[in-house]
VMD Tcl script that draws the C-alpha trace (Angstrom):
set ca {
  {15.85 -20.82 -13.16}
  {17.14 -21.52 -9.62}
  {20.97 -22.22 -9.50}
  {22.31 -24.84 -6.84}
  {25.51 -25.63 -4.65}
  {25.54 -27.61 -1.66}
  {29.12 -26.90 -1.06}
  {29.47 -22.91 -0.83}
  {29.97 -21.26 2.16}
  {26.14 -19.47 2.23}
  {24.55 -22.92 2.64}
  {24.27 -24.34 6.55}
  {23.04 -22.75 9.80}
  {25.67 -20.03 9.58}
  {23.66 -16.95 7.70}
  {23.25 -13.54 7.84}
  {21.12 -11.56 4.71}
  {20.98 -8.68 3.87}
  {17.54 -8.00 2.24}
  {15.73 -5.64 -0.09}
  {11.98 -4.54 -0.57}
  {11.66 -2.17 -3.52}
  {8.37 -3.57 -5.53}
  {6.24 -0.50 -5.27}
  {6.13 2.86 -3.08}
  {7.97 1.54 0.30}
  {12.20 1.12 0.60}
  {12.41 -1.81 2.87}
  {15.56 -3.36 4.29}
  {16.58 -5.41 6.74}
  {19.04 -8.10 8.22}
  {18.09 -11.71 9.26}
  {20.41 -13.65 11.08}
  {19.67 -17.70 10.73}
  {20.80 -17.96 14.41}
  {19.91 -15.01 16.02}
  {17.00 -13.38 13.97}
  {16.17 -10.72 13.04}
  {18.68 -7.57 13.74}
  {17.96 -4.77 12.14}
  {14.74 -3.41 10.05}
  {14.37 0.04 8.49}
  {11.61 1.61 6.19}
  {10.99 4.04 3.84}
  {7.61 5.16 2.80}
  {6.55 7.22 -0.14}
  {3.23 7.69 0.64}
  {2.98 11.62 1.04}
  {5.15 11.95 -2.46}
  {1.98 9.88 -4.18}
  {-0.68 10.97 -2.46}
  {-0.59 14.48 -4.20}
  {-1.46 11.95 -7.17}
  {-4.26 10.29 -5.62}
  {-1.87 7.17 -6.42}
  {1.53 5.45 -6.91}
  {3.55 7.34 -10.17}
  {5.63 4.39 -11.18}
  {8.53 6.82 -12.35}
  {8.76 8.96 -9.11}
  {8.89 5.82 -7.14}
  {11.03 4.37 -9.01}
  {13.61 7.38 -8.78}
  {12.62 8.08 -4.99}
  {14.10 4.21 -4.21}
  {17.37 4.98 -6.08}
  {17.71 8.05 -3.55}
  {16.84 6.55 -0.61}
  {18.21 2.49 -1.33}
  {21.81 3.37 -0.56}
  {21.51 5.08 2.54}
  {18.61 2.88 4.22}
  {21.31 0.06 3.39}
  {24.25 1.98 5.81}
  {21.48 2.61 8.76}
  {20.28 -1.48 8.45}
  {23.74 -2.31 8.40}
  {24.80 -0.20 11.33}
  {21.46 -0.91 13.38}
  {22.51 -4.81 13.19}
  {26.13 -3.76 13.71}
  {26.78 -5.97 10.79}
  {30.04 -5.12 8.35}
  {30.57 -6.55 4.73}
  {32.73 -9.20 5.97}
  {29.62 -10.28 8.21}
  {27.05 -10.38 5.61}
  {26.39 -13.81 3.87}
  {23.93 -13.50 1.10}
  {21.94 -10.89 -0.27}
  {17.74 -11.27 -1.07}
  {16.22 -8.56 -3.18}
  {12.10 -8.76 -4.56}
  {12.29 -9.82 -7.90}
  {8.80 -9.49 -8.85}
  {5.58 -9.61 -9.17}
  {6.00 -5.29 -8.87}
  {6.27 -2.39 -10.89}
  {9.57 -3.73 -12.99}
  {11.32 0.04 -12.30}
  {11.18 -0.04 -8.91}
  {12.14 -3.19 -9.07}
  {15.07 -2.28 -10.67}
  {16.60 -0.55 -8.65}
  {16.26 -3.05 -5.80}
  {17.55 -5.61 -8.19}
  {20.52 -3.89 -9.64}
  {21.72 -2.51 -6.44}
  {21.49 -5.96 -4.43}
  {23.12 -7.81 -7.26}
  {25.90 -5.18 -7.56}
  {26.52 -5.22 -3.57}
  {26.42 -9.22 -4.00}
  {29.45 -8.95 -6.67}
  {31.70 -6.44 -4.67}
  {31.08 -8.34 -1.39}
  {31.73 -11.94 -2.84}
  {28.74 -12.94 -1.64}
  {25.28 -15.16 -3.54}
  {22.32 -13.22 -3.96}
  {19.01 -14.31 -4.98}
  {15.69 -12.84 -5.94}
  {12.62 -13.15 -3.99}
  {9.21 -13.64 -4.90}
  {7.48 -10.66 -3.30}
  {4.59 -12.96 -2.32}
  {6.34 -15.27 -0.91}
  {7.58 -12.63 1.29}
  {4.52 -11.53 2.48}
  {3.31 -15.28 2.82}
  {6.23 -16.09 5.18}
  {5.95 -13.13 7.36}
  {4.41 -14.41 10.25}
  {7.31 -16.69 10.60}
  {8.82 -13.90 12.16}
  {6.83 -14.04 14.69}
  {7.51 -15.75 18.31}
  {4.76 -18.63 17.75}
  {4.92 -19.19 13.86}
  {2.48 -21.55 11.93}
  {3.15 -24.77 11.25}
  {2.87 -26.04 7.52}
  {0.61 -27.13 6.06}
  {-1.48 -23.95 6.40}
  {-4.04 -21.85 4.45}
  {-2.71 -18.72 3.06}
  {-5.19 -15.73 2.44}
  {-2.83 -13.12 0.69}
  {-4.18 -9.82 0.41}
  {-2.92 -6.88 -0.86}
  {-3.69 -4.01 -3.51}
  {-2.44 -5.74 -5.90}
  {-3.57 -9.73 -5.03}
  {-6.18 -11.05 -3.45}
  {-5.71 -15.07 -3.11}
  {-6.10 -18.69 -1.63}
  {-3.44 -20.94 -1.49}
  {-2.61 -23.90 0.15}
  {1.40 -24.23 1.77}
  {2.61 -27.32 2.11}
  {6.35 -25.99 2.77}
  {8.39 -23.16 1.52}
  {8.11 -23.53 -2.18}
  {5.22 -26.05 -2.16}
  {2.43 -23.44 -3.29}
  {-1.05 -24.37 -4.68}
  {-3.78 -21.52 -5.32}
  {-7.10 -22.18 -4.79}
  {-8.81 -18.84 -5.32}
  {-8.32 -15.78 -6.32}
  {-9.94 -12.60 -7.51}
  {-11.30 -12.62 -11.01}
  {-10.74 -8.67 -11.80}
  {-10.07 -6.21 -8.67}
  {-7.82 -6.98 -5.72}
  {-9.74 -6.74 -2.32}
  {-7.16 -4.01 -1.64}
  {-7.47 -2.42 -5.12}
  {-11.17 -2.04 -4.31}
  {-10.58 -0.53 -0.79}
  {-8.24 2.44 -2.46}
  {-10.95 3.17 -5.08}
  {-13.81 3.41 -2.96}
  {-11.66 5.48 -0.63}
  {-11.09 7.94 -3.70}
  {-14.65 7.30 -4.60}
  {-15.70 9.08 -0.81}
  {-13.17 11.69 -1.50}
  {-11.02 10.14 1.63}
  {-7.64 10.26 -0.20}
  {-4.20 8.12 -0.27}
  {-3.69 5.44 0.80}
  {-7.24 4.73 0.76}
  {-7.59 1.77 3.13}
  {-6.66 2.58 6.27}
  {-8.57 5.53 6.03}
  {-11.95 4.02 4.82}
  {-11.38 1.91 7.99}
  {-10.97 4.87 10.38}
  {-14.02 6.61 8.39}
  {-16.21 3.09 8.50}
  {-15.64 3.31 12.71}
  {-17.97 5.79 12.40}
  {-20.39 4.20 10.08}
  {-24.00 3.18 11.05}
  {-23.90 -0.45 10.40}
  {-28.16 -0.59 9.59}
  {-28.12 1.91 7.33}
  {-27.01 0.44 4.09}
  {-26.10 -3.50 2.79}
  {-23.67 -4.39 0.59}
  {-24.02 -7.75 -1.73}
  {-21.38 -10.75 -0.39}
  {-19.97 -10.90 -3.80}
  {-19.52 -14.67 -5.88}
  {-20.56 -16.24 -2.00}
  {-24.13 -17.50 -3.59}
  {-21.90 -20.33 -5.93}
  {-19.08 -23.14 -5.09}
  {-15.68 -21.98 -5.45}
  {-13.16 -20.09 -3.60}
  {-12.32 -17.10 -6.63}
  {-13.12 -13.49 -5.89}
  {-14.35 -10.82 -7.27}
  {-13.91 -7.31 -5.88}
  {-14.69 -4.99 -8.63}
  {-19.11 -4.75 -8.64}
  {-18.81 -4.17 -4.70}
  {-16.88 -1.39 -6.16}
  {-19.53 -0.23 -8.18}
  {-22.30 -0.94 -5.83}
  {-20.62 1.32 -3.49}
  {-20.32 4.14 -6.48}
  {-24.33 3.99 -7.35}
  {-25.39 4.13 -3.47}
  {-22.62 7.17 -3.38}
  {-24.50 8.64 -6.38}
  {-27.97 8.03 -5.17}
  {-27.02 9.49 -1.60}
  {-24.89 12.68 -3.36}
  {-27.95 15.08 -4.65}
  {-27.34 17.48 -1.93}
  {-23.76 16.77 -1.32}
  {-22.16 14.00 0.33}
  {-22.60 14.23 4.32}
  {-20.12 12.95 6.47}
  {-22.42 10.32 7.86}
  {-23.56 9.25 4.54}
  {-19.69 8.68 4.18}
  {-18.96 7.02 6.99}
  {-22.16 4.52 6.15}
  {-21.00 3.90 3.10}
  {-17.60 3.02 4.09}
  {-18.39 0.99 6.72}
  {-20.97 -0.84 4.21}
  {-18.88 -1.71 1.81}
  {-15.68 -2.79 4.48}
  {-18.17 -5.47 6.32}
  {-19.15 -6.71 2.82}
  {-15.58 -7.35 1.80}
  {-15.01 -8.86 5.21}
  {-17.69 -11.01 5.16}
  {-17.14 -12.18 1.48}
  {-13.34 -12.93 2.54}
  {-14.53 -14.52 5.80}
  {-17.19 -16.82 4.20}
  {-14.13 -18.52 1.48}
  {-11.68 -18.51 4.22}
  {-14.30 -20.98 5.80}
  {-14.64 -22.83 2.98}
  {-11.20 -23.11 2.19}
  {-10.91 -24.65 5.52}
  {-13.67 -27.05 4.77}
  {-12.60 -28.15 1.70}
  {-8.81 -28.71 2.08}
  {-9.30 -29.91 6.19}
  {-6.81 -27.91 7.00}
  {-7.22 -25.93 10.23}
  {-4.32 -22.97 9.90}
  {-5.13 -20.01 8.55}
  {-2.40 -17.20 7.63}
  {-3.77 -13.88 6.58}
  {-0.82 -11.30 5.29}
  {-0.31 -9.15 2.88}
  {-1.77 -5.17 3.63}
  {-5.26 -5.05 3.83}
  {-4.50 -8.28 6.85}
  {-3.76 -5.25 9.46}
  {-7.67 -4.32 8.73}
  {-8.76 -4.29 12.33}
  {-12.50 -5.66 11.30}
  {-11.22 -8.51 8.92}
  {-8.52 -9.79 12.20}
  {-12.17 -9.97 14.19}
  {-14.05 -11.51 11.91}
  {-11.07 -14.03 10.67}
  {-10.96 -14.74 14.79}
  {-14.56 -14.87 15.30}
  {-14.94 -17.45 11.99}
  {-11.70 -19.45 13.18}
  {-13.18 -20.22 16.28}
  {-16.54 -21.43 15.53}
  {-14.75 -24.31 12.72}
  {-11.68 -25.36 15.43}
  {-9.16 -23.17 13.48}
  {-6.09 -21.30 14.16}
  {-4.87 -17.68 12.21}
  {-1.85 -15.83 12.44}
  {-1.12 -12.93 11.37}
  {2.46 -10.77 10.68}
  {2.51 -7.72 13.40}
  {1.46 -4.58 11.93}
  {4.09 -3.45 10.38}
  {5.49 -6.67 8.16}
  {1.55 -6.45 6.96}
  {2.76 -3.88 4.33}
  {5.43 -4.10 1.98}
  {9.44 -4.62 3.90}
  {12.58 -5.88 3.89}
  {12.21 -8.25 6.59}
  {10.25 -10.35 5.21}
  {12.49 -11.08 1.70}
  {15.51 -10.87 4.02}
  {14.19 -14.14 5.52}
  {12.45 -15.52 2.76}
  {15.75 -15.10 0.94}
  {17.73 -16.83 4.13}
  {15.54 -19.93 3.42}
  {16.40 -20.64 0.07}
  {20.04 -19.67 0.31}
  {20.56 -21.71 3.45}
  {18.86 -25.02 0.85}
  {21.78 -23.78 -1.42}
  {19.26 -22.06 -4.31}
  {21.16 -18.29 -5.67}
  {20.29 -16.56 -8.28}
  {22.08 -16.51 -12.17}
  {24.83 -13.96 -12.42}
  {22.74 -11.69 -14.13}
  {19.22 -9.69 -12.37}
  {15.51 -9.65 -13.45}
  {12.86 -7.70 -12.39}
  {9.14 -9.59 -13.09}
  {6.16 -7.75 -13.47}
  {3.72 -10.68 -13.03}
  {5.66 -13.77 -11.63}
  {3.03 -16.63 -11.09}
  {3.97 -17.66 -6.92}
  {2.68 -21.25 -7.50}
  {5.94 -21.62 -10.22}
  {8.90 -21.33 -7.40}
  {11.04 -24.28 -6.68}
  {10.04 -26.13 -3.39}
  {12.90 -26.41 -0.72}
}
mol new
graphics top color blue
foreach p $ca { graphics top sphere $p radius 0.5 }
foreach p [lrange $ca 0 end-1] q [lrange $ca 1 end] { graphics top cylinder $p $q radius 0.2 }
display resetview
């Protein structure tokens, strides 16, 4: 549970955090100043240690942020020119992640918090990627729509305020990102499988093959991701009798990337019809998808909406968007217990509203 105190020092406009991304295969962390912004962000990605493995090895990420936390912490720290003394609060992700990497984000934020006599609270790694385009120069205004996607989440959710979550939708078996890695490896396109079925799809004829527009036939605003998947295996095995041409590749991938636009498109509209409200905010990885921005923009426009969007690089997993996240709720006076957790699955529509 959320701990409280009007009175410390870390509450008001006067705050500077220090904050820590380690939830699955990217070191993230950054400082956000209350006042001032944001002032330093650095990254760590572990991408060419997992692709060997087609995939994220929960132990070797888990190890790789223990050897790279520490010293990401002295270049955020010097890049904000920001000293112990200067350094308010600390925000690590908590969960929903793989609980070792975790960890180590966890331990090492919490330990930092002690020596430096400072609170320190744990973020919801959703909530994170939800408030990320608040960083940006023109942020949404509440209440908005939230379409989170990620590899590990695909979901609807209406924000009222920080805290004041409701889902609406969400996927019934695979992620929309989980499905974009697998029918990468599927096409034999590698790791990290999204952005490089959407390079392969530019190339894609777009008559050639149709995908279904999964669950869009029925009310409701769930997903499901994981028979587009297999759709896109039995065309692949239909096509692969005399091995698997490039084009046939490319058709494939753009097929099945303008199906899973579409089908997120199509709820995103009814979302917006449903709940009346006309501000959309897409985040989470699979929202720097060049073809799901267009057709986000394209669907926006024709029902009076607006969507924002993190920039590119606060799409995927980093620090600067707990950093802030964690300013929020430390500024309301909300710290953590003395103690640290790590949460594998952490239900976002559970957090305390500010």
């Amino acid at each position: 549970m959320p701990h409280y105190d009007h009175n410390k020092e870390t509450s008001g406009n006067l705050m500077r955090v220090l904050g820590i991304e380690t939830s699955c295969d990217e070191t993230g962390v950054a400082i956000y100043d209350a006042q001032n912004g944001l002032l330093s962000d650095v990254l760590y990605s572990q991408v060419a240690m997992h692709s060997a493995y087609g995939g994220v090895v929960p132990e070797l990420a888990s190890r790789d942020h223990v050897r790279k936390l520490l010293p990401l912490i002295r270049e955020a720290m010097a890049q904000a020119g920001a000293t112990r003394e200067t350094i308010n609060g600390i925000a690590y992700t908590a969960g929903p992640g793989l609980v070792g990497a975790l960890l180590v984000g966890a331990a090492t934020g919490r330990s930092l918090a002690w020596g430096w006599g400072v609170s320190a609270i744990g973020v919801h790694h959703l909530e994170g990627h939800l408030l990320a385009p608040m960083l940006e120069a023109d942020p949404p205004q509440f209440p908005f729509i939230a379409l989170l996607v990620s590899g590990g989440h695909t979901m609807l959710i209406t924000v009222k305020g920080v805290g004041q979550y409701k889902v609406i939708g969400e996927s019934l078996d695979d992620a929309v990102g989980e499905a974009f890695d697998k029918t990468a490896k599927l096409l034999g396109l590698g790791y990290p499988g999204g952005p490089i079925l959407e390079q392969t799809a530019k190339k894609g004829d777009p008559t050639r093959f149709k995908f279904p527009r999964p669950m869009t036939d029925r009310p409701g605003l769930d997903f499901s991701f994981s028979g587009l998947k297999t759709f896109a295996m039995n065309t692949l095995h239909a096509h692969h009798l005399d091995g698997l041409s490039d084009q046939t590749q490319a058709d494939i991938a753009l097929a099945f990337q303008t199906a899973a636009v579409e089908t997120l498109a199509i709820k995103c509209q009814r979302a917006i019809g449903e709940t009346g409200i006309k501000q959309l905010v897409v985040a989470g990885g699979v929202s720097a998808n060049s073809a799901l921005r267009a057709r986000l923009n394209k669907m926006a426009q024709k029902v009076g909406a607006q969507v924002a969007y993190p920039r590119l690089k606060f799409c995927t997993d980093n620090g600067a968007m707990i950093a802030y996240a964690g300013c929020l709720r430390l500024q309301a006076g909300q710290w953590g217990p003395p103690g640290f957790e790590a949460r594998a699955r952490w239900p976002i529509d559970t957090l305390t509203a500010l």
